[in-house]
C-alpha positions as CSV (number, residue, x, y, z in Angstrom):
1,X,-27.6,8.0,4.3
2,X,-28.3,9.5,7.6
3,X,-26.1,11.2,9.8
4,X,-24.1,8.7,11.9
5,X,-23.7,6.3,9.0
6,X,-22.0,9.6,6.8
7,X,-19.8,10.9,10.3
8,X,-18.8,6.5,10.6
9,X,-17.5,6.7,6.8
10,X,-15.8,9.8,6.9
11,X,-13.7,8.4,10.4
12,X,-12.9,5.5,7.9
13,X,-11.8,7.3,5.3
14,X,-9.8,9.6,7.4
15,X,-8.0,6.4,9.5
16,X,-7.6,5.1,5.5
17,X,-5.9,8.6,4.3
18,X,-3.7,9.2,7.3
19,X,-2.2,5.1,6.3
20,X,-1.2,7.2,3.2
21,X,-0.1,10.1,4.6
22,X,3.5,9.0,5.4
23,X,6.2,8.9,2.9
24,X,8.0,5.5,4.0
25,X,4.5,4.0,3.8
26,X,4.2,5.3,0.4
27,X,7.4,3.8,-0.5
28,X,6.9,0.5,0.3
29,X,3.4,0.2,-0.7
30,X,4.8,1.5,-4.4
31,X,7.1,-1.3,-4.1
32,X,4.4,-3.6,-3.0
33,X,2.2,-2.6,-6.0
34,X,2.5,-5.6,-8.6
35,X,4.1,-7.9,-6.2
36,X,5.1,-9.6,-3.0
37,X,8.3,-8.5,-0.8
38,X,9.8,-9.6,2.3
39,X,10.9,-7.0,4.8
40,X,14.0,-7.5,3.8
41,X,13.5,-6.5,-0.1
42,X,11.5,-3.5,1.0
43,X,14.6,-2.2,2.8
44,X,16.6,-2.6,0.3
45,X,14.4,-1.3,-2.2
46,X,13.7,1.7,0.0
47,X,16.5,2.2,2.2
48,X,14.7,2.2,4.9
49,X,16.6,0.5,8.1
50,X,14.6,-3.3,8.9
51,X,13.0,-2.1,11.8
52,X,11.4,0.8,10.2
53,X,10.2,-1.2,7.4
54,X,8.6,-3.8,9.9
55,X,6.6,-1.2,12.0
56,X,5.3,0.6,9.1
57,X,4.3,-3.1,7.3
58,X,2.5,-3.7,10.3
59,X,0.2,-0.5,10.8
60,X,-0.3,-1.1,7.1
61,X,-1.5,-4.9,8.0
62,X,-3.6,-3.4,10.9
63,X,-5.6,-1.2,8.4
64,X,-5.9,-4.2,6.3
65,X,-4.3,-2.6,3.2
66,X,-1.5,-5.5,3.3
67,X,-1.6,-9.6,3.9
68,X,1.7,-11.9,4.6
69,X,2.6,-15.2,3.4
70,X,5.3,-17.3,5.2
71,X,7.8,-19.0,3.5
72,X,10.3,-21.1,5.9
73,X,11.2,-17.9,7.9
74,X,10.7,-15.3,5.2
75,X,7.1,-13.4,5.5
76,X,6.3,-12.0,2.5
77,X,3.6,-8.8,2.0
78,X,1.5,-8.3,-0.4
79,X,-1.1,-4.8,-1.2
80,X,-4.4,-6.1,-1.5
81,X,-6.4,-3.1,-1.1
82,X,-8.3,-1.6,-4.0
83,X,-9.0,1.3,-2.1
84,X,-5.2,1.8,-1.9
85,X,-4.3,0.4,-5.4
86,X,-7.1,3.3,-6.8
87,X,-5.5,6.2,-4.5
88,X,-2.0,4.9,-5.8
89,X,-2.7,5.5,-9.2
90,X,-4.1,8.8,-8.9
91,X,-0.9,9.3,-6.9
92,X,1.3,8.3,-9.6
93,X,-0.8,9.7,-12.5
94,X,0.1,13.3,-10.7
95,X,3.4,12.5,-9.3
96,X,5.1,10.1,-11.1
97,X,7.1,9.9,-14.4
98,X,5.5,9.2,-17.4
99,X,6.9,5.8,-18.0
100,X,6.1,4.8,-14.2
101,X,2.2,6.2,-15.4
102,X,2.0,4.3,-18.1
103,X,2.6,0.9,-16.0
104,X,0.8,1.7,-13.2
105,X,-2.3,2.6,-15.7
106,X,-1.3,-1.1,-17.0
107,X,-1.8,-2.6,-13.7
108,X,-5.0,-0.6,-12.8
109,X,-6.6,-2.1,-15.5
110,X,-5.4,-6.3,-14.1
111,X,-7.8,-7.2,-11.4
112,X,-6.4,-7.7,-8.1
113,X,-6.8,-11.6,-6.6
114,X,-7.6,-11.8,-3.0
């Protein structure tokens, strides 16, 4: 790979990590992991007020690591990045209870539909 094409991949993974590299993001893609929320359920889940939930679902949609469904006025988001599913599971293997490990290494193994 030459030069440019390496220094273009790294500035991708590096806009990819720093989508990660924020706690309430974290959060609400964990809750995101095995199924679809509204903004609603995430702050409730999370405790995280509405409008904080709502800005931070939609840098995630701007990276591409979430899509929304509509439902009558519910939008629902859903992970479908494997990038972000594999980086999750490492996160939980290290961080995570045992229990939480064992269904996350569950899921890792389940294909995810696009």
């Amino acid at each position: 790979m030459d030069q440019k094409a390496l220094e273009e991949k790294a500035e991708n993974a590096a806009q990819f990590l720093k989508m990660l590299a924020s706690a309430p993001r974290l959060l609400l893609m964990c809750q995101m992991w095995d199924r679809e929320c509204s903004v609603g359920d995430l702050a409730e889940k999370t405790g995280m007020r509405m409008p904080t939930v709502s800005q931070q679902l939609s840098l995630l949609r701007a990276q591409g690591l979430v899509v929304t469904r509509r439902e009558g006025t519910t939008i629902y988001y859903r992970l479908v990045s494997d990038a972000a599913h594999d980086i999750m599971a490492v996160l939980y293997k290290h961080f995570c209870d045992d229990s939480e490990v064992k269904r996350v290494e569950r899921l890792a193994a389940t294909p995810v539909e696009s």
